[in-house]
MARMI-496536 format. One record per residue: x, y, z of N, C-alpha, C in turn; residue number from 1. Coordinates in steps of 0.05 Angstrom, whole numbers, plus 5000, padded with zeros to 4 digits. Layout:
# MARMI-496536
   nX   nY   nZ  caX  caY  caZ   cX   cY   cZ   k
    X    Y    Z    X    Y    Z    X    Y    Z NUM
...
This chain:
# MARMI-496536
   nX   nY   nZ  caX  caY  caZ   cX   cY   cZ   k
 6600 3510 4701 6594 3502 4729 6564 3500 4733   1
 6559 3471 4741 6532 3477 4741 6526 3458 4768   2
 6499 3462 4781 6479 3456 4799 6460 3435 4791   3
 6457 3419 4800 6428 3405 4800 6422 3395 4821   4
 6401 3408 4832 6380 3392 4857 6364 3367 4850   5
 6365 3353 4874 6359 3324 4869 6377 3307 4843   6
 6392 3321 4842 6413 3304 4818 6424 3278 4830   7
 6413 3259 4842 6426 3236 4853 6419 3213 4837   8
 6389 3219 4822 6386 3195 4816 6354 3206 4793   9
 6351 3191 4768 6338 3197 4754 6338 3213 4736  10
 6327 3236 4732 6321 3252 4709 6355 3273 4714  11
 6355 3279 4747 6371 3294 4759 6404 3286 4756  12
 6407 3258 4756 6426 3240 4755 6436 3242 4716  13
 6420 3234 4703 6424 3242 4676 6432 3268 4662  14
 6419 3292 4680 6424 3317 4668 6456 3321 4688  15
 6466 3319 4703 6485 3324 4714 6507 3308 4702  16
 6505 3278 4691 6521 3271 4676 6529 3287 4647  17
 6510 3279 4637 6500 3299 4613 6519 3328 4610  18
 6520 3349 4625 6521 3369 4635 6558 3358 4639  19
 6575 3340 4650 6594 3340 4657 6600 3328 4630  20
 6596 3316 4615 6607 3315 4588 6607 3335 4564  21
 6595 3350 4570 6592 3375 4555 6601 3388 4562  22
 6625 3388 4587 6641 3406 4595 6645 3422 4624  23
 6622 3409 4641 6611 3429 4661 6624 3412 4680  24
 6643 3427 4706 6643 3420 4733 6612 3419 4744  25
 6600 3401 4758 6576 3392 4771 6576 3400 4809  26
 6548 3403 4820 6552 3406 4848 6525 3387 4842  27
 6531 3364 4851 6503 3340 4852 6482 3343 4883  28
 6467 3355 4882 6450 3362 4908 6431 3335 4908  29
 6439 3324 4942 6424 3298 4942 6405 3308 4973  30
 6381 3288 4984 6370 3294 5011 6373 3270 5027  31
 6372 3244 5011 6378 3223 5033 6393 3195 5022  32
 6395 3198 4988 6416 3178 4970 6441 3183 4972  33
 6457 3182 4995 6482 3189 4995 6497 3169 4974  34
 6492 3148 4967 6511 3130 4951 6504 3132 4925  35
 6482 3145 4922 6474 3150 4895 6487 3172 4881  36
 6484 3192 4905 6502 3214 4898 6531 3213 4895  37
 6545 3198 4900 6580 3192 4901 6571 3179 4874  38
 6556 3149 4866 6563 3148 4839 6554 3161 4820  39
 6538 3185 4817 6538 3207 4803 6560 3220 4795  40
 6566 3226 4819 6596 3241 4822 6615 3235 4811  41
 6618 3205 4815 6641 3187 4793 6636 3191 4764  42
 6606 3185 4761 6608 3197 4722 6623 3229 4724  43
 6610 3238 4738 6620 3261 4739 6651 3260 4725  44
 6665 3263 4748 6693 3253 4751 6702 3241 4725  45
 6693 3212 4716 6706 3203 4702 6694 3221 4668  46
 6690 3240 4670 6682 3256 4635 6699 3278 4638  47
 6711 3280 4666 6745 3302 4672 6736 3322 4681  48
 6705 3316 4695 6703 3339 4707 6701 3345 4735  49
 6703 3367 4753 6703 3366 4778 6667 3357 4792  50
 6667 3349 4814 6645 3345 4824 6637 3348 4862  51
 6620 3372 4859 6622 3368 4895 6590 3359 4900  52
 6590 3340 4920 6575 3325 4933 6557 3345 4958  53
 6528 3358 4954 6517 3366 4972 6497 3361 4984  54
 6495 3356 5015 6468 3341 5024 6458 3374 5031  55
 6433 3371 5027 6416 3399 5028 6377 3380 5022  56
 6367 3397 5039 6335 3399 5039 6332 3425 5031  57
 6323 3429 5000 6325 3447 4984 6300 3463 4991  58
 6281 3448 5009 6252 3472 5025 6262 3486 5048  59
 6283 3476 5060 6297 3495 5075 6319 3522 5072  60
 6314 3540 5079 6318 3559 5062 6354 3557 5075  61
 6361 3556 5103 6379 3554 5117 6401 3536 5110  62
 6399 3520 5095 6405 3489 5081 6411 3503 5050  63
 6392 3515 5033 6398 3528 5018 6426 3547 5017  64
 6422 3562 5029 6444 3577 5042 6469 3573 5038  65
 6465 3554 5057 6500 3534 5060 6510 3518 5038  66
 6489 3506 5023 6497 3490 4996 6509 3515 4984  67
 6498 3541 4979 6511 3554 4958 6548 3568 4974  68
 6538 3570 5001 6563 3579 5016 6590 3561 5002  69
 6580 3532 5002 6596 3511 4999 6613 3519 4970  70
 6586 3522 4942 6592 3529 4917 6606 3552 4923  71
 6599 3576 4935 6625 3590 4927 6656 3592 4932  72
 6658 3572 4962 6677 3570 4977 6704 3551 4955  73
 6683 3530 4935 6696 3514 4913 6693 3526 4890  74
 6676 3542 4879 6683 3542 4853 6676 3578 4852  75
 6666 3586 4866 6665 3615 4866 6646 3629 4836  76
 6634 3607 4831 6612 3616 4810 6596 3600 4802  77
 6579 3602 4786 6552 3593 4778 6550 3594 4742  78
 6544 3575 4732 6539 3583 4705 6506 3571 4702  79
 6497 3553 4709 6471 3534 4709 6465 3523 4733  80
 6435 3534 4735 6431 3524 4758 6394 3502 4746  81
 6396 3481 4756 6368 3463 4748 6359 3457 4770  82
 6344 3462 4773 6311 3454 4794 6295 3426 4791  83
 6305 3407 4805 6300 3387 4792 6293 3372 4819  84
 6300 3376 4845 6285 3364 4872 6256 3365 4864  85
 6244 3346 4877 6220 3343 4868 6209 3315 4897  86
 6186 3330 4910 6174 3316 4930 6146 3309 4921  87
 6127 3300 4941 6098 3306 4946 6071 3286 4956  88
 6056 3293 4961 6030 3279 4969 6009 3265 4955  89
 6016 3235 4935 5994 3235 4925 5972 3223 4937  90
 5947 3239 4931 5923 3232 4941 5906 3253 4939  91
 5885 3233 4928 5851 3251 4917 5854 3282 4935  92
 5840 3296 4933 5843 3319 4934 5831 3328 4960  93
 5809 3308 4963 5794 3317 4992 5806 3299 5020  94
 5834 3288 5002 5850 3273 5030 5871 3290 5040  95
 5872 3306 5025 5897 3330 5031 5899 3339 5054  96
 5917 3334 5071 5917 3360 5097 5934 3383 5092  97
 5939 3401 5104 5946 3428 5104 5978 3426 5107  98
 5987 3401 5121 6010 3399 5120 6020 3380 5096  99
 6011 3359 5082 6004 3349 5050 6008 3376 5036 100
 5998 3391 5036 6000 3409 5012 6028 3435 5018 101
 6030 3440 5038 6054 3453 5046 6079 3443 5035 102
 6072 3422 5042 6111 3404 5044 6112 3397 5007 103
 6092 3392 4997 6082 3389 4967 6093 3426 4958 104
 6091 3445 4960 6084 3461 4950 6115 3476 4956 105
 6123 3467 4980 6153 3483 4995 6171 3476 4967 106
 6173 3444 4972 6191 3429 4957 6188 3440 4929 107
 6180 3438 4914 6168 3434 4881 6169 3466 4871 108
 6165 3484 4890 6160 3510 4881 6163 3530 4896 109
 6170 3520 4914 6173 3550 4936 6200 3550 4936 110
 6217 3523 4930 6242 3528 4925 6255 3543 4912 111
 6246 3557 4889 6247 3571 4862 6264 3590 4868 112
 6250 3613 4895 6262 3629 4891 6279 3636 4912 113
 6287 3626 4931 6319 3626 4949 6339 3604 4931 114
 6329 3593 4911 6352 3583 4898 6368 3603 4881 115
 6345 3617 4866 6341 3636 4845 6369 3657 4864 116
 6349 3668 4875 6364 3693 4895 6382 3683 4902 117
 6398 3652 4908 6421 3661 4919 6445 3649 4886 118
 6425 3638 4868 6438 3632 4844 6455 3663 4824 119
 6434 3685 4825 6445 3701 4806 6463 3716 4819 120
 6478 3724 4837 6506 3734 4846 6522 3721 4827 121
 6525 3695 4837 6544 3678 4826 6544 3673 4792 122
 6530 3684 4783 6525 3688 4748 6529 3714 4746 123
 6538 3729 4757 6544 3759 4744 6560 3756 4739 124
 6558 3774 4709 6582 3779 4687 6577 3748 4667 125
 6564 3734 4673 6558 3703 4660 6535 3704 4645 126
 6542 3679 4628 6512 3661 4610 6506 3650 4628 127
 6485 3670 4651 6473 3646 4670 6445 3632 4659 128
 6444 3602 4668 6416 3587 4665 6400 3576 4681 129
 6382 3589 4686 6357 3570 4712 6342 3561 4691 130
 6337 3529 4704 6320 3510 4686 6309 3493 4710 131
 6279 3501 4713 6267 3481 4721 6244 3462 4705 132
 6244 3437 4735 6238 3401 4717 6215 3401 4723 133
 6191 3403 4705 6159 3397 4713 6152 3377 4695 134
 6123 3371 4701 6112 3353 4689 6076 3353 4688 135
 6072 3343 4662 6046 3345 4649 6036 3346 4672 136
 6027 3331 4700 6010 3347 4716 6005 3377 4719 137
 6022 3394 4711 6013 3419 4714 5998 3430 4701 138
 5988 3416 4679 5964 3426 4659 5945 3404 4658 139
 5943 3378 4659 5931 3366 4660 5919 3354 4691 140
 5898 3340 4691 5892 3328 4710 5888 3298 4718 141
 5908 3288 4732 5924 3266 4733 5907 3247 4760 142
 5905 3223 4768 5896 3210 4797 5908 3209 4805 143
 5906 3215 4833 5925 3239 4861 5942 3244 4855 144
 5943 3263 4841 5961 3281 4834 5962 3324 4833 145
 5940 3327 4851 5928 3345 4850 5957 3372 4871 146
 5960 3359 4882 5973 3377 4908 6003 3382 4883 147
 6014 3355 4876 6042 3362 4862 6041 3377 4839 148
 6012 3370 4818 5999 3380 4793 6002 3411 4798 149
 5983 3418 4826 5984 3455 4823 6011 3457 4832 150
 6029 3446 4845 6053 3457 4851 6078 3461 4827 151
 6070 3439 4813 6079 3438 4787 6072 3466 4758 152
 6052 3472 4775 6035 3492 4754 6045 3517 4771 153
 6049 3522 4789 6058 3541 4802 6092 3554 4799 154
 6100 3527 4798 6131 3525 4791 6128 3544 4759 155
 6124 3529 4732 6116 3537 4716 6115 3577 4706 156
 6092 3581 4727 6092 3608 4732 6102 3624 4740 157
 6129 3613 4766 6143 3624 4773 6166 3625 4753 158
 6174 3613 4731 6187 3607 4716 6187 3629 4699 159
 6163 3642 4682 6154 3663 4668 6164 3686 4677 160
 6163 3691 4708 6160 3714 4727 6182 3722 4724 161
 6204 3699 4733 6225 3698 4746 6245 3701 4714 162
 6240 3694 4695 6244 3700 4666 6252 3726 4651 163
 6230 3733 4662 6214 3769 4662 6243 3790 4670 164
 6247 3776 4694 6263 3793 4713 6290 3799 4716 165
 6299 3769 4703 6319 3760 4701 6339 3769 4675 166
 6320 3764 4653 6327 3764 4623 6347 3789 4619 167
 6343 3820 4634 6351 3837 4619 6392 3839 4644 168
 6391 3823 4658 6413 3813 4672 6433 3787 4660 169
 6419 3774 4636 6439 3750 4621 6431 3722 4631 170
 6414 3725 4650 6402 3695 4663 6378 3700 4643 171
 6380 3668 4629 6355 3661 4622 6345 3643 4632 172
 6316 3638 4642 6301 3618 4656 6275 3614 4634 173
 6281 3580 4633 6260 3571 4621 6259 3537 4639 174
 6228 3531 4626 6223 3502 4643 6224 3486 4629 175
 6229 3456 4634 6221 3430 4615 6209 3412 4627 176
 6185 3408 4616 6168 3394 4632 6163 3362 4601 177
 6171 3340 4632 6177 3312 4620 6146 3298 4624 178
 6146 3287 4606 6130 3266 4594 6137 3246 4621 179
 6112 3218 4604 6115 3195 4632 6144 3180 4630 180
 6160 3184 4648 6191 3175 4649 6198 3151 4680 181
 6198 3124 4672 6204 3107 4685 6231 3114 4702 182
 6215 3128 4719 6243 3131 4742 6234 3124 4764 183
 6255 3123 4788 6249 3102 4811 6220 3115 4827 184
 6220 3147 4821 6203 3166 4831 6163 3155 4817 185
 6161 3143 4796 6138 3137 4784 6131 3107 4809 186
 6149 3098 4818 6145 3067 4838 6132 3082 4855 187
 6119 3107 4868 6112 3118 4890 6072 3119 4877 188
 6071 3117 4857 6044 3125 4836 6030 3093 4845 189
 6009 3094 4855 5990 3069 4854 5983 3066 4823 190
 5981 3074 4803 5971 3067 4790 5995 3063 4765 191
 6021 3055 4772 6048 3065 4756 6041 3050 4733 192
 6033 3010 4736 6034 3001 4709 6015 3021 4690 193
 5989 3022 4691 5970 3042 4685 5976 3061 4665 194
 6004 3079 4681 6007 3099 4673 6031 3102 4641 195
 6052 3075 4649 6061 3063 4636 6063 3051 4606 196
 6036 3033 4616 6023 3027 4587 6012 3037 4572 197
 6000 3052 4586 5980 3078 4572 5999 3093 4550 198
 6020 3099 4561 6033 3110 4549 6054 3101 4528 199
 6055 3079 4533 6069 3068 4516 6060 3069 4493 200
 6030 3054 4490 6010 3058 4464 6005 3075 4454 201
 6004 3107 4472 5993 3130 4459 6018 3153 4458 202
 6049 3152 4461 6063 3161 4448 6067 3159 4420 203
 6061 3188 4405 6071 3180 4365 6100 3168 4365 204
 6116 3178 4382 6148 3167 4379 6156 3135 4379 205
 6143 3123 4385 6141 3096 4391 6150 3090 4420 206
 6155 3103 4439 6179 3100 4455 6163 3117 4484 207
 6169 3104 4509 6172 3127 4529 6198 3148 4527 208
 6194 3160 4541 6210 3180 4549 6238 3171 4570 209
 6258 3189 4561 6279 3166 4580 6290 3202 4596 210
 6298 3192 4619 6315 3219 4632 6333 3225 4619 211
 6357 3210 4595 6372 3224 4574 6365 3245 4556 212
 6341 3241 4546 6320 3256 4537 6316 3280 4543 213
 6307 3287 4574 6309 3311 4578 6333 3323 4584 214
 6346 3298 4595 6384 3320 4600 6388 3330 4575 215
 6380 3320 4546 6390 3332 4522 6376 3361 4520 216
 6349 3362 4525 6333 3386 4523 6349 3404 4541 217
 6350 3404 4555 6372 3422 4585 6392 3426 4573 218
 6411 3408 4565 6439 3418 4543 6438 3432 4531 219
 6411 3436 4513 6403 3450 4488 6394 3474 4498 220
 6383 3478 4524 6376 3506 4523 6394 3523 4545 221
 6416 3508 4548 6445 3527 4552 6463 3532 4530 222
 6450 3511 4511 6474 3531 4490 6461 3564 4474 223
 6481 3568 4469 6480 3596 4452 6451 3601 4421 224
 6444 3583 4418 6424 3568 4398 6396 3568 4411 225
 6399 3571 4432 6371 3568 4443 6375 3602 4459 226
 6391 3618 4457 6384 3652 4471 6363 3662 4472 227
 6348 3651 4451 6321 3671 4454 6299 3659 4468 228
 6313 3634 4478 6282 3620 4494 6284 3632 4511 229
 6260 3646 4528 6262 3658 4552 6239 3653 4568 230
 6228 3647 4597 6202 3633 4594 6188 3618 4588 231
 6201 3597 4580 6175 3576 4565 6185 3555 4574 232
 6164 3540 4579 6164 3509 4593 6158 3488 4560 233
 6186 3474 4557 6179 3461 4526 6172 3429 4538 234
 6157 3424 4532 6149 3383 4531 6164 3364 4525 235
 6175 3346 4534 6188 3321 4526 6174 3301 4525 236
 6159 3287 4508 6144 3276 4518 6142 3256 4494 237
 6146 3261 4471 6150 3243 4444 6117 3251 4430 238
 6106 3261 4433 6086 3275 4434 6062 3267 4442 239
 6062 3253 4466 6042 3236 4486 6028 3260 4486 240
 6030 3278 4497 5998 3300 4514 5986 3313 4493 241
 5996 3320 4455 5984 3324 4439 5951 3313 4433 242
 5962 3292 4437 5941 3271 4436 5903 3279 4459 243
 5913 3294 4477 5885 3294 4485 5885 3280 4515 244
């Protein structure tokens, strides 16, 4: 049984498919793609597995709440939960307002831990898995990308913490942070071709990065083969950020 926030469409949409062919009933958390989220749901469905459909604003903690009220009322447990909503503000750093970096910082990372907290009940006595979705902004420094970058880097750390805490209860939490991945979410980047081509040429893999990609990494670090990862944010990226 598993969770994914922002699973309607993209990286989120892939690992929830992903995740239902490998065996897992799905709860696809959407904020305003309601039709995206039903044909999620249908992959869902059609790999035989169950699928519930939840609208939730995952910075709201109240909203939080009720999505999981919902999960337990249907499936009364939790095996995987992925962190994969993802908002924010891009713009140079001295354009930021106070409410820019809030709503940047709610979404991306402050979500962590009322998901967390209301995730591990529902994994007791379980192989539970928190996996959250970052990206090379959190180590690197990207154009306007500064507000989602430290939120991303923040997430990250909460990841370690929350790792720490978790580990000696059977939840393991680790992060995967994706390389440049042509999803509808990169159309929001002024500089997308830019970012694109760049990458194209300076991946060793020959290849961008696809959201199947990382749904495979996420598969892999629920199975039994990956137990000892605990804490660590691994790269998808084909080995684009090696490079410099």
């Amino acid at each position: 049984m598993a969770l994914i926030t922002g699973g309607s469409r993209g990286i989120g949409a892939a690992i929830a498919v992903r995740l239902a062919r490998a065996g897992c009933h799905v709860v696809v958390n959407y904020f305003r793609q309601r039709k995206a989220a039903e044909d999620v749901a249908e992959e869902v469905r059609a790999a035989g597995k169950k699928a519930l459909i939840v609208k939730a604003n995952v910075a709201n903690e109240d909203a939080v709440s009720d999505m999981f009220r919902q999960i337990r009322e249907e499936f009364g447990q939790l095996d995987i939960l992925v962190s994969n909503a993802a908002s924010g503000v891009l713009k140079p750093a001295l354009e930021l307002t106070e409410r820019h970096w809030h709503w940047t910082m709610d979404i991306n990372a402050g979500t962590m831990i009322p998901l967390a907290r209301h995730a591990v009940p529902l994994m007791k006595g379980r192989r539970g898995h928190i996996i959250a979705v970052s990206s090379l902004g959190a180590i690197r420094a990207l154009p306007n990308y500064t507000a989602v970058g430290a939120s991303k880097a923040a997430l990250e750390s909460l990841v370690r913490h929350l790792a720490v805490e978790l580990a000696p209860q059977g939840v393991r939490v680790n992060c995967v942070s994706a390389g440049v991945v042509d999803t509808d979410a990169l159309k929001h980047f002024p500089n997308r071709d830019e970012l694109i081509g760049g990458a194209e040429v300076r991946t060793p893999s020959g290849r961008l990065t696809t959201p199947d990609d990382v749904a495979d990494v996420i598969l892999w670090l629920c199975n039994r083969c990956a137990d000892q990862i605990v804490g660590q944010t691994i790269i998808v990226d084909g080995g684009y950020s090696i490079l410099g």
